[in-house]
C-alpha positions as CSV (number, residue, x, y, z in Angstrom):
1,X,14.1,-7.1,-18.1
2,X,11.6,-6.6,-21.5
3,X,8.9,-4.3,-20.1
4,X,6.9,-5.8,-23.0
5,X,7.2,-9.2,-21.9
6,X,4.2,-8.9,-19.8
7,X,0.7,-9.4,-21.0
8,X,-0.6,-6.6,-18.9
9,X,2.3,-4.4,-20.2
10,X,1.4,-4.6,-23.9
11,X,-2.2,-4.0,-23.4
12,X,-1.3,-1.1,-21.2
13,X,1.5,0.4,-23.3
14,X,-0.7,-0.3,-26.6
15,X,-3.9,1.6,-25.2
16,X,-2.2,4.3,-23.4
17,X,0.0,4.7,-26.4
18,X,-3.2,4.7,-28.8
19,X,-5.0,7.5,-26.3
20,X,-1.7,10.0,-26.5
21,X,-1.7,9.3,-30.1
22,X,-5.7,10.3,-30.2
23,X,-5.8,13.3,-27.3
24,X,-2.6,14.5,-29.6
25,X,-3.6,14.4,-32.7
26,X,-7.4,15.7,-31.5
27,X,-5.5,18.7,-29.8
28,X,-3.1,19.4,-32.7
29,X,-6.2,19.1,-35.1
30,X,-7.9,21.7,-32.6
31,X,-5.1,23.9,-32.2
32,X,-4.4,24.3,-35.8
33,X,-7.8,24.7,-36.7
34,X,-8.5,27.6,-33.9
35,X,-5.5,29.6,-35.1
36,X,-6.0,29.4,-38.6
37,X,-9.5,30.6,-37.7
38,X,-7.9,33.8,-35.6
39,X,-5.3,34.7,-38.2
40,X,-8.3,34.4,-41.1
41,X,-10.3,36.4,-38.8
42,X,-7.3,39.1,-38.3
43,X,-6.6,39.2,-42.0
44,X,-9.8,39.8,-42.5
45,X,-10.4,42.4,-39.8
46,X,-7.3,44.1,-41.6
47,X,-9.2,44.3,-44.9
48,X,-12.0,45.7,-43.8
49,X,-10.2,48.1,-41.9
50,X,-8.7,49.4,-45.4
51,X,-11.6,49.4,-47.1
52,X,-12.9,51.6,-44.5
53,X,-9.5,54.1,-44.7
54,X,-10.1,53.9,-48.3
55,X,-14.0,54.7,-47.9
56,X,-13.4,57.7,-45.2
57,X,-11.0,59.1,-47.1
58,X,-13.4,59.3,-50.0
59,X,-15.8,60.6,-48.0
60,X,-13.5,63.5,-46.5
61,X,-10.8,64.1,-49.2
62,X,-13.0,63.8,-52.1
63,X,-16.5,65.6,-51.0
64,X,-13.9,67.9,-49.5
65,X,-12.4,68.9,-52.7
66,X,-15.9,68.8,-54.1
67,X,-17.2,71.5,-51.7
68,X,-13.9,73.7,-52.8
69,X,-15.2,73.7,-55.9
70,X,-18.3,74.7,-54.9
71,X,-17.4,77.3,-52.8
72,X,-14.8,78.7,-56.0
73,X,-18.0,79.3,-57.6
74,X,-19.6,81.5,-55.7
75,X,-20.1,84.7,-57.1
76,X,-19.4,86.8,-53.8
77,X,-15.9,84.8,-54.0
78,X,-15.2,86.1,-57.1
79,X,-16.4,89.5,-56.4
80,X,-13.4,89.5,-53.5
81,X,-11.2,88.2,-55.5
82,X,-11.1,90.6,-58.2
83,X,-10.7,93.5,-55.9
84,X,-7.6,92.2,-55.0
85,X,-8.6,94.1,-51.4
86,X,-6.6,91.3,-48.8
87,X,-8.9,93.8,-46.4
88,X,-11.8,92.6,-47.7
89,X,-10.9,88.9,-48.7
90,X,-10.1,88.2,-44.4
91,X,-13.9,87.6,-43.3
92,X,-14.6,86.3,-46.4
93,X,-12.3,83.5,-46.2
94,X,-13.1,83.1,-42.4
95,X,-17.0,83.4,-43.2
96,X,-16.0,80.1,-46.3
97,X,-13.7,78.7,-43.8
98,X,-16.8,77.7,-41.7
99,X,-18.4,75.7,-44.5
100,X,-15.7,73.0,-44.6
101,X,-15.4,71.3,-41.3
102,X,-12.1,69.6,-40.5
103,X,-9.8,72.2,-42.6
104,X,-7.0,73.4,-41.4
105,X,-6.0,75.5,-43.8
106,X,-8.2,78.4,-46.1
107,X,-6.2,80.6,-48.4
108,X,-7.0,82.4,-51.5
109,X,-4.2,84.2,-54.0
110,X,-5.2,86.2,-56.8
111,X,-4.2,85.9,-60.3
112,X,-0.6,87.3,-59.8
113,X,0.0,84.6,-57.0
114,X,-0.4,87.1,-54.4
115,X,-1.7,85.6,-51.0
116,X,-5.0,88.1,-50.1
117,X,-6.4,86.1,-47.1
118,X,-5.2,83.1,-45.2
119,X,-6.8,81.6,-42.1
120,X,-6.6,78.2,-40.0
121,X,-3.5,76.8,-37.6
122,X,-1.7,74.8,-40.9
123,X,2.5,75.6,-40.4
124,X,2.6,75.4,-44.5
125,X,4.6,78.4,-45.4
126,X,3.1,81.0,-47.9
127,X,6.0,79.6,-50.3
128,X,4.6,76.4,-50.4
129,X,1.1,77.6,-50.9
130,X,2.1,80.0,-53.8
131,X,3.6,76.4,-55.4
132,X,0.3,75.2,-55.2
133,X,-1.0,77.9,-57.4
134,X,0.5,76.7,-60.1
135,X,-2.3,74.7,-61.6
136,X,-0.3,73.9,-64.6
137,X,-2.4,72.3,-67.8
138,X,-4.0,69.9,-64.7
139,X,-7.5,68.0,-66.3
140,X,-9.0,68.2,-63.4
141,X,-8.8,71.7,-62.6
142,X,-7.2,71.5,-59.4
143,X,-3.9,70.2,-58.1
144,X,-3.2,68.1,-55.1
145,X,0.2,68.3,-53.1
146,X,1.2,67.6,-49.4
147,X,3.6,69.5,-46.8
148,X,5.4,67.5,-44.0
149,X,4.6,69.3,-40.4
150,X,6.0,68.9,-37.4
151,X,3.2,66.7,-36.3
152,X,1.9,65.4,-39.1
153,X,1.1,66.4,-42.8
154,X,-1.2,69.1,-44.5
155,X,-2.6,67.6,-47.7
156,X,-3.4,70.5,-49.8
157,X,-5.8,71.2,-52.5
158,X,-5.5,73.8,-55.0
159,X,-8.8,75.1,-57.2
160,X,-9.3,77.8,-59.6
161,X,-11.8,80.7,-59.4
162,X,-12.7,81.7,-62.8
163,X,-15.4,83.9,-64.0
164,X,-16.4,82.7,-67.5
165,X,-12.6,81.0,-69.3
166,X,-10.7,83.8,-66.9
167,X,-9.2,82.3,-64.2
168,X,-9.6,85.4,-61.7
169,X,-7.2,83.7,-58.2
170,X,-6.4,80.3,-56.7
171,X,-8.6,78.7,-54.0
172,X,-6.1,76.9,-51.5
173,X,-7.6,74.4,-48.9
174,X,-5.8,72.1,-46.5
175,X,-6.1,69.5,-44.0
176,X,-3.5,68.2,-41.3
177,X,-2.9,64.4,-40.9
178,X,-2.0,64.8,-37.4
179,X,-2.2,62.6,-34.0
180,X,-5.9,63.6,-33.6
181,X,-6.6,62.5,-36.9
182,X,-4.7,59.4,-36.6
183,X,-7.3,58.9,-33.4
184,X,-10.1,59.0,-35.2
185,X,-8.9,57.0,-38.1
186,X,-8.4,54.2,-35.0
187,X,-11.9,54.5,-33.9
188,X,-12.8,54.1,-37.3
189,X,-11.0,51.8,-37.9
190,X,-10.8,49.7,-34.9
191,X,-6.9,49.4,-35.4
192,X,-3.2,51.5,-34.6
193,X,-2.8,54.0,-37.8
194,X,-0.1,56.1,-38.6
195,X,0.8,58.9,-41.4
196,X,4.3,59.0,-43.1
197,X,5.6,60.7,-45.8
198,X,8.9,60.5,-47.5
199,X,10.0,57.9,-45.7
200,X,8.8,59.6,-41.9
201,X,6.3,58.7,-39.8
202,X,4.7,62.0,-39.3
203,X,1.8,60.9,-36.5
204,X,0.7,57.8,-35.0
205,X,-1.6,56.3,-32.1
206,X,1.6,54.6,-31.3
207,X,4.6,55.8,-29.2
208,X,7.0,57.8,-31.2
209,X,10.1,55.3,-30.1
210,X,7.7,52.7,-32.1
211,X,8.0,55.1,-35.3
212,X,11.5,53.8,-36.7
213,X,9.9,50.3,-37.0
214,X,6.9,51.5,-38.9
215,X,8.9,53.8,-41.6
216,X,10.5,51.2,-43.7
217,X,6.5,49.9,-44.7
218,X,5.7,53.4,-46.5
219,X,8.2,52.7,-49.6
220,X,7.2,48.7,-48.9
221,X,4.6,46.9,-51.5
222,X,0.8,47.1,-51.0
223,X,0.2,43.8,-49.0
224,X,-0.1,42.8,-46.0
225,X,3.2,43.0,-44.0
226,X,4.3,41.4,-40.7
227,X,6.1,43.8,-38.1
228,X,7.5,43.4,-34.7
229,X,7.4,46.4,-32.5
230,X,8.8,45.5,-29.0
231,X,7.4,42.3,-27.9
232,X,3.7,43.0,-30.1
233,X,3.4,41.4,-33.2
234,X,1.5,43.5,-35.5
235,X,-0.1,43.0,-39.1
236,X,0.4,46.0,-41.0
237,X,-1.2,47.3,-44.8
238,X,0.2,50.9,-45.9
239,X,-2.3,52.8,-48.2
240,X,-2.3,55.7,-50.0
241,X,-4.5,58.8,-48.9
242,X,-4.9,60.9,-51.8
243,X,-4.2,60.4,-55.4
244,X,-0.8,62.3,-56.8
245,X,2.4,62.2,-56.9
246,X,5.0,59.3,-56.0
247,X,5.7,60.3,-52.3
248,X,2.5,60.6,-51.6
249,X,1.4,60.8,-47.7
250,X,0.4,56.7,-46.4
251,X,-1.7,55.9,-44.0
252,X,-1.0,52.6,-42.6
253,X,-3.5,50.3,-40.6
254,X,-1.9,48.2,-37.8
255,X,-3.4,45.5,-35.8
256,X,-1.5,43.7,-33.1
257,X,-1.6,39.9,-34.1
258,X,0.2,39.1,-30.0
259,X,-3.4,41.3,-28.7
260,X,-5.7,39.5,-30.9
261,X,-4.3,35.9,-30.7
262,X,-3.8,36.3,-26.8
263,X,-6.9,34.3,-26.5
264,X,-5.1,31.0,-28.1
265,X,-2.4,31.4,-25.3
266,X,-5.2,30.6,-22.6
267,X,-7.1,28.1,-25.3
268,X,-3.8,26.8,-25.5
269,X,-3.1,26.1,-21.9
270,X,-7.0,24.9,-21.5
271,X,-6.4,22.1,-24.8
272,X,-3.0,21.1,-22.6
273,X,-4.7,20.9,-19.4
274,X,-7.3,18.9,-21.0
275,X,-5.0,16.9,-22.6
276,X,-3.0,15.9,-19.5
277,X,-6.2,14.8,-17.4
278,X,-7.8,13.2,-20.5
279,X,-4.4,11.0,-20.8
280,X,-4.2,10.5,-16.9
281,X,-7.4,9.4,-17.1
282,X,-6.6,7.2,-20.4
283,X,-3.9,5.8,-19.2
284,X,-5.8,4.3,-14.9
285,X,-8.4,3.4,-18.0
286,X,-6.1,1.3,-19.8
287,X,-4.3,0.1,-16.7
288,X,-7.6,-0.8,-15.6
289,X,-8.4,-2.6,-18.7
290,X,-5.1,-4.4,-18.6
291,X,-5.8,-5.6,-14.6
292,X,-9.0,-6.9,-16.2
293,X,-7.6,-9.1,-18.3
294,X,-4.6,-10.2,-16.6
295,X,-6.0,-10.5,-12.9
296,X,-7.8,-13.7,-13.9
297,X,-4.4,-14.8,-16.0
298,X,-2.4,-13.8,-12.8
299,X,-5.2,-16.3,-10.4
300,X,-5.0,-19.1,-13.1
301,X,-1.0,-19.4,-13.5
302,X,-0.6,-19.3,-9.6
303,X,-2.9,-21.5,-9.0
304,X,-0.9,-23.7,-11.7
305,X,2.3,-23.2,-9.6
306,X,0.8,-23.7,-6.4
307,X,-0.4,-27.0,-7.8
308,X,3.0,-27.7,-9.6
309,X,4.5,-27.0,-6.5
310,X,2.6,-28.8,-3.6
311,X,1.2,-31.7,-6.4
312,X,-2.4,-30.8,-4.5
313,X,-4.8,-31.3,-7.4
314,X,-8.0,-30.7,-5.4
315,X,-6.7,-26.5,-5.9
316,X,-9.2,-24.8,-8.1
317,X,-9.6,-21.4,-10.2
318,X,-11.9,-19.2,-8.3
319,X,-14.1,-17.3,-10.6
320,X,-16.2,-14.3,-8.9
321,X,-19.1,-12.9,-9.9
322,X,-17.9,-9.8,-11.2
323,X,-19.9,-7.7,-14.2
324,X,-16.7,-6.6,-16.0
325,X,-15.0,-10.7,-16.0
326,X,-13.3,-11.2,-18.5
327,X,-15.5,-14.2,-20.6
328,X,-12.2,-15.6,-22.2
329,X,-10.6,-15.7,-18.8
330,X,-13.7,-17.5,-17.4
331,X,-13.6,-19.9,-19.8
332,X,-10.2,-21.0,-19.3
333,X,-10.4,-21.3,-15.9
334,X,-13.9,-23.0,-15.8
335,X,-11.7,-25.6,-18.7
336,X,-9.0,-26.3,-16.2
337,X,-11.2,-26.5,-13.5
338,X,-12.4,-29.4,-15.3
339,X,-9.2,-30.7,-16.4
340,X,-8.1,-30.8,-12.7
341,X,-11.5,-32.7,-11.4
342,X,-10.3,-35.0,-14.5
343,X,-7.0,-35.3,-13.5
344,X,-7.4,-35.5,-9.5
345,X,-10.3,-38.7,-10.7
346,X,-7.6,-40.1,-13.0
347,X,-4.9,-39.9,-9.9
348,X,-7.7,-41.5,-7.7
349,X,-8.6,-44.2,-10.1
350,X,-4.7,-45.0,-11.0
351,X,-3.9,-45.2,-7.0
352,X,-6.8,-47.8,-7.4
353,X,-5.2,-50.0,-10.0
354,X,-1.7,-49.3,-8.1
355,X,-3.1,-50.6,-5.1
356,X,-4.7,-53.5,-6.9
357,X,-1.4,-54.1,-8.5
358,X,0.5,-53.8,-5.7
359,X,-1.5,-56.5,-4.5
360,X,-1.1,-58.7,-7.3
361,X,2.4,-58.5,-6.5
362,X,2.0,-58.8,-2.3
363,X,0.4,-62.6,-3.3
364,X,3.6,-63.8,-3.3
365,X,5.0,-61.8,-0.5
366,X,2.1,-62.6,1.4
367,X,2.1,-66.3,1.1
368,X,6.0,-66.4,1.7
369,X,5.4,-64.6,5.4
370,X,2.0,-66.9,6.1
371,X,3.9,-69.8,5.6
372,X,6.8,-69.0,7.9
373,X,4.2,-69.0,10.9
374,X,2.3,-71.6,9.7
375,X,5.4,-74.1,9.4
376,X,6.4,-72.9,13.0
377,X,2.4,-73.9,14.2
378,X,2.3,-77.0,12.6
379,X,5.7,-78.3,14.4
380,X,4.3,-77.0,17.8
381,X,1.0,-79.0,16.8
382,X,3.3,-82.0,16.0
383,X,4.7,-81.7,19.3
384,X,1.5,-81.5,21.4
385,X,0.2,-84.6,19.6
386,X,3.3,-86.5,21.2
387,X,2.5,-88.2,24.4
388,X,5.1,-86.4,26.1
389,X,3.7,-84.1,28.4
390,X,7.0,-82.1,29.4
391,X,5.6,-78.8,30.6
392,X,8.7,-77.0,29.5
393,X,7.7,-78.1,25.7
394,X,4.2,-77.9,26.0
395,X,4.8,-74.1,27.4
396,X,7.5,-73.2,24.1
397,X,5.1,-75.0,21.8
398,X,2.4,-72.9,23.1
399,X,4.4,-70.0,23.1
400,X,5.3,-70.1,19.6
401,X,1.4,-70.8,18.3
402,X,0.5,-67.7,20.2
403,X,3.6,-65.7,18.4
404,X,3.1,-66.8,15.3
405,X,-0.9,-66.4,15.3
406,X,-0.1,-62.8,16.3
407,X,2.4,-62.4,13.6
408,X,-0.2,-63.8,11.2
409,X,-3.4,-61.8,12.4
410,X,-0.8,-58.2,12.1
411,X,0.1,-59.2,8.4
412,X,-3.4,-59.9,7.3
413,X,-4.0,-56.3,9.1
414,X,-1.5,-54.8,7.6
415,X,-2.5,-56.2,4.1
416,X,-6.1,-55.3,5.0
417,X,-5.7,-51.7,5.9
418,X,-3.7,-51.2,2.4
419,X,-5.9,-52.9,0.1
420,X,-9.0,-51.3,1.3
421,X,-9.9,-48.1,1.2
422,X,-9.6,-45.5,4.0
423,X,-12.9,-44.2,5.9
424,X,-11.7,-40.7,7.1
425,X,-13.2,-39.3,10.2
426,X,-12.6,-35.5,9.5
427,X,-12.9,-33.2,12.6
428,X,-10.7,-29.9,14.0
429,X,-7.4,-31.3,15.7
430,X,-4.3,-29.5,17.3
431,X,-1.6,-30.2,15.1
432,X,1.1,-29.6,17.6
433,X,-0.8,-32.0,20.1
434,X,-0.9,-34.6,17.8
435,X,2.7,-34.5,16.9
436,X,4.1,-34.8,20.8
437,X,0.9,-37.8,20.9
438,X,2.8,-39.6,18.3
439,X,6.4,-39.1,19.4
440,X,5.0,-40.4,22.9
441,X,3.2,-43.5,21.0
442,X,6.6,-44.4,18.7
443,X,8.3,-45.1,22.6
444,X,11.2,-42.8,21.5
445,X,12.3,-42.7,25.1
446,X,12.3,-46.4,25.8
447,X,14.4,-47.1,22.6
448,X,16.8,-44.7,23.8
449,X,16.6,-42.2,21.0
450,X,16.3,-38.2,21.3
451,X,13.7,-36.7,19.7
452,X,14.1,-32.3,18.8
453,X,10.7,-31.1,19.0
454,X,10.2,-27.6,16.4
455,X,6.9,-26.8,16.9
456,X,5.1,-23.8,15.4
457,X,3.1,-22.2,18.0
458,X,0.8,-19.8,15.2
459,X,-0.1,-22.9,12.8
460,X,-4.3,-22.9,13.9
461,X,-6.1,-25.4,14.4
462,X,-6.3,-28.1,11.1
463,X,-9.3,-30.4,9.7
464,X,-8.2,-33.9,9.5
465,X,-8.6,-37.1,10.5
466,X,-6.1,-37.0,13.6
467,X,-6.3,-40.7,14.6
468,X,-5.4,-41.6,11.0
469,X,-2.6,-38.9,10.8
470,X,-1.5,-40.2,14.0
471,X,-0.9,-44.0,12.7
472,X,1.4,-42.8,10.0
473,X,3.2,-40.5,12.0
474,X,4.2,-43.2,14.2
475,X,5.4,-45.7,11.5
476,X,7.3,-42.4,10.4
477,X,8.9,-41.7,13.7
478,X,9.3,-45.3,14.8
479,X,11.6,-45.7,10.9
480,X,13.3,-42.6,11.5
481,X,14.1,-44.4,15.4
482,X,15.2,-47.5,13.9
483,X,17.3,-45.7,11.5
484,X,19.4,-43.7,14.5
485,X,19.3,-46.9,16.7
486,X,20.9,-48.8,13.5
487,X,23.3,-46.3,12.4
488,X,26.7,-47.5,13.6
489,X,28.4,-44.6,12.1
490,X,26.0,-41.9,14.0
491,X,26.5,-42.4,17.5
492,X,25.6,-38.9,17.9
493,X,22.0,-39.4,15.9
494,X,19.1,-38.1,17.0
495,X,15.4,-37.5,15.8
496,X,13.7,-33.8,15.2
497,X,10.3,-33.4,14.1
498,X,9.5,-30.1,13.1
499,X,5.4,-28.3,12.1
500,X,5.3,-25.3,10.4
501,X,2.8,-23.2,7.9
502,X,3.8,-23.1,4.3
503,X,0.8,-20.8,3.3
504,X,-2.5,-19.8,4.1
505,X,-3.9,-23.1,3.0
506,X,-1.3,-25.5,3.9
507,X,1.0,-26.9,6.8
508,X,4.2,-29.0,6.8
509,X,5.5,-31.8,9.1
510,X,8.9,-32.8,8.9
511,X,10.9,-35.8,10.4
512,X,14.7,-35.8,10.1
513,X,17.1,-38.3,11.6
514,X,20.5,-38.7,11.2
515,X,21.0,-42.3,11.1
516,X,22.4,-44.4,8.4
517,X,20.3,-43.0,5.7
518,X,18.7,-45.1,2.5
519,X,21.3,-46.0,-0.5
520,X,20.3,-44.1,-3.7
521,X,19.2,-47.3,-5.6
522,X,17.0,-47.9,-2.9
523,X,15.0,-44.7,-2.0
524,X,12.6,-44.8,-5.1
525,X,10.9,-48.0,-3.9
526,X,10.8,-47.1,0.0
527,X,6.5,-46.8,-0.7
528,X,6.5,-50.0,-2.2
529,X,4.9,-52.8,0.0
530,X,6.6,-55.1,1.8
531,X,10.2,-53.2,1.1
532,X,12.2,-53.5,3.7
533,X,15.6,-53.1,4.7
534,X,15.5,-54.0,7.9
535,X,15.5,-57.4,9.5
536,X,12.5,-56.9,11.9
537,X,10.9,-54.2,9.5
538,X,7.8,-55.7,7.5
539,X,7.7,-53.1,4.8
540,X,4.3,-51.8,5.1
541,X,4.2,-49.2,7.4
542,X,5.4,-46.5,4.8
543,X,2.9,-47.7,2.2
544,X,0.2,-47.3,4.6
545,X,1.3,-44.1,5.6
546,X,0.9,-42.4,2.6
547,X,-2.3,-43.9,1.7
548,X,-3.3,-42.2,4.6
549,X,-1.5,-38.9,3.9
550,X,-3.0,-39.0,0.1
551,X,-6.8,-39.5,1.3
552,X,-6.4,-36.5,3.5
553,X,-5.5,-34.1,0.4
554,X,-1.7,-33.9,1.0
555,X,1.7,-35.6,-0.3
556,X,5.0,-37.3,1.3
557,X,8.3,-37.1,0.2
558,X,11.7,-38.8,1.2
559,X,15.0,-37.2,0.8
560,X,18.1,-39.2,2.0
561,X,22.0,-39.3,2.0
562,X,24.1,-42.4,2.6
563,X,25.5,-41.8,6.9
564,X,23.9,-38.7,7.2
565,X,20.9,-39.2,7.8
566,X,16.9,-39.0,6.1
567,X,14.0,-36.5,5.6
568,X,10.6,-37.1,5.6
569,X,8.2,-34.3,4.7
570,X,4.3,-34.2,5.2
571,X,2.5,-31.0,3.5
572,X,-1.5,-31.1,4.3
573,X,-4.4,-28.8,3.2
574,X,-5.7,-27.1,6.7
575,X,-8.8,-28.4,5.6
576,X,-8.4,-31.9,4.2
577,X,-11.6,-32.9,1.5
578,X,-14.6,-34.8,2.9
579,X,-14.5,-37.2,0.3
């Protein structure tokens, strides 16, 4: 079966197709947008938080070196150092030490790279701080160098006291990239940040089993790197923290992109939620829209098969008074509406011309049956004028002017009742009544043939003209009678009329014999007047009946077969028209 066959169907697929196509491509336009927007914003966020490592560390590495200049200066500094007293150099440096927040370290060695005072919690061996002596030929009078810790790194600053061009001792300062740094760089920062050196992560906000991941972005290029650390996604920039020499101690600035852009997991969800009601809601819509067009579609073309199949042209289109009709719809049904008023006038007005045809075509018929009885009246009259008054002739002569007068007063009746047209007397009548009135009328019992009575006791009460409807039920019975009486081949013939409801609007009578049945060549002229084909039959009484079955809004059919026997069928409105 093609799904698409339907009208209904394609205007259903089609709108529901163009709604997922526009709630999908709306969502996807949505989605992309609001992510792009997040990652911009995280990339961003990153930035800034770089420019703020490389702004802090200005502010506390440089100044800091600054204020070590400033402090190597200072005459009572110099005084210490050129006693070379390591007894009078300890509260000294512990008095200088006070002046530089945030150093770990405070050392001073005189001019033979002797260490005279050192105080603060740095783990940088004296080794290591003699190396840092060595000033060398450095421009800028100082020398910068780093020392790996256990937790962390100790950036180290070396400056020069000199009194006048002599260089009198070395001042050494240091400050330890450790966890609680690495805390406050965070807060800072507003991101995970983590020292390395030499290929080590040294201290981090995150977990030490995190550490391995991170390690490979201090020897990585300066751009903003992707990493995956358990199930986090994290955007990662390493940057340098003081200016010197390649191995120099990173700082890199994490934030997690799975934290940030959690919130398009829920928008996500929301957009898909949204999505699904939206199309639900798209597609009753477009179902809706479909019903509205097809609904009066699906009234017209059954009331075209109703009408094609029960021939009643008096069925009409109803159209109701609905605000969402569908004008196109309305106009087509309001069009065959007409064309069946046309039609069911054109019927009327061609059973008119049939009828007058048909009684062009009696003229002959009739005058062949007047003159029959008249010839038979004329000899009685012939024999009455005689002078012979035998009462046995003068009794058969007046016998057979009363016979024939009869026969001629039924055929002029008969003619009569066809020609003109019917008056209907519409009332309520039992159907079922009716039917066992006319079996009793048709004498089926004193001609000796049984009648099978099917009655449907739920068909309700019908608007007709019952006397009418009577009349041809009785021609119909007394034929189908005739037909089993006649029927030498069907001693076991018998007659069953049956009533039953076809719809909500109609009913159906049926008469079935199984006489002799009508010869194919004959049954398309059994409505024609004055077709007989039985000796005593006049021909009329079929004709008549469906006149009668026509004016009262319904139609007869005949179905036969040669020795076994002939249908009649009767379908009528329950409520037959009033004119």
């Amino acid at each position: 079966m093609n799904v698409i066959s339907s009208l209904t169907n394609r205007i259903f697929f089609a709108t529901a197709l163009l709604a997922v196509l526009s709630i999908g491509t709306a969502v996807y336009i949505v989605n992309r947008a609001v992510t792009r927007q997040a990652e911009d914003e995280l990339q961003r966020g990153i930035d800034e938080a770089v420019a703020l490592v490389d702004e802090y560390r200005t502010l506390l590495f440089d100044n800091f070196v600054r204020e070590a200049h400033l402090i190597a200066d200072l005459p009572r500094l110099k005084g210490a150092v050129d006693s070379q007293d390591p007894a009078t150099m300890k509260p000294i440096a512990e008095d200088y030490k006070q002046l530089l927040p945030g150093t770990d370290l405070f050392a001073i060695a005189d001019r033979r790279g002797v260490i005279l005072a050192r105080v603060g919690t740095s783990q940088v061996p004296d080794a290591a701080l003699l190396a840092a002596t060595n000033l060398g030929d450095s421009p800028a009078g100082q020398r910068n160098t780093f020392w790996p810790e256990d937790h962390g790194v100790a950036l180290i600053t070396s400056v020069p006291i000199r009194l006048d061009q002599e260089v009198l001792g070395t001042l050494i300062i240091g400050a330890s990239l450790d966890a609680q740094q690495a805390t406050h760089f965070k807060k800072v920062t507003n991101s995970e940040f983590a020292f390395g050196v030499a290929g080590m992560i040294r201290a981090a906000t995150l977990p030490p089993e995190t550490w391995p991941a991170l390690a490979p972005l201090l020897d990585g290029p300066r751009v903003t790197t992707r990493v995956t650390i358990g199930d986090q996604d994290y955007l990662a920039y390493a940057s340098p923290l003081a200016a010197g020499e390649s191995g120099q101690p990173m700082g890199i600035v994490l934030r997690s992109k799975t934290e940030r852009l959690a919130f398009l997991n829920q928008l996500h969800r929301s957009l898909a939620a949204a999505a699904v009601v939206a199309l639900l809601l798209a597609t009753l819509i477009s179902y809706a829209v479909a019903r509205t067009v097809s609904r009066p579609i699906e009234a017209i073309t059954s009331t075209m098969r109703e009408m094609t199949r029960s021939g009643d042209l008096s069925r009409r289109i109803p159209m109701p008074a609905e605000r969402w009709q569908d004008e196109d719809a309305q106009i087509l049904a309001t069009t065959f509406n007409s064309m069946a008023d046309a039609m069911q006038r054109f019927q009327h007005e061609a059973g008119q011309r049939e009828r007058l045809s048909s009684l062009g075509r009696l003229s002959t018929v009739i005058a062949h049956e007047i003159r029959n009885p008249l010839m038979i009246i004329k000899a009685s009259l012939r024999a009455l004028r005689r002078q012979e008054h035998d009462p046995a002739r003068v009794a058969a002569a007046t016998k057979d002017i009363d016979e024939e007068v009869t026969r001629l007063n039924r055929i002029v009746s008969e003619v009569l009742d066809f020609a003109r047209p019917i008056k209907f007397e519409i009332a309520e009548a039992d159907l079922n009544a009716l039917a066992r009135d006319a079996v009793r009328a048709a004498g089926a019992e004193d001609q000796g043939a049984g009648i099978r009575l099917d009655l449907d006791p739920a068909i309700p009460p019908v608007t007709t003209d019952a006397e009418r409807l009577r009349q041809a039920l009785v021609n119909i019975i007394g034929n189908a009678i005739h037909a089993v009486n006649d029927g030498a081949e069907a001693p076991d013939g018998f007659v069953r009329l049956r009533t039953a409801r076809l719809d909500s609007r109609h009913v159906a009578i049926t008469v079935a014999d199984r006489g002799s049945g009508i010869a194919p060549e004959d049954l398309p002229r059994v409505f024609e007047p004055y077709f007989t084909t039985r000796r005593t039959g006049t021909g009329i009484g079929l004709a008549i009946s469906r006149n009668i079955i026509e004016g009262l809004g319904g139609r007869i059919s005949v179905a036969s077969e040669r020795e076994r026997g002939t249908e009649v069928r009767i379908e009528l409105p329950l409520d037959a028209p009033t004119a």
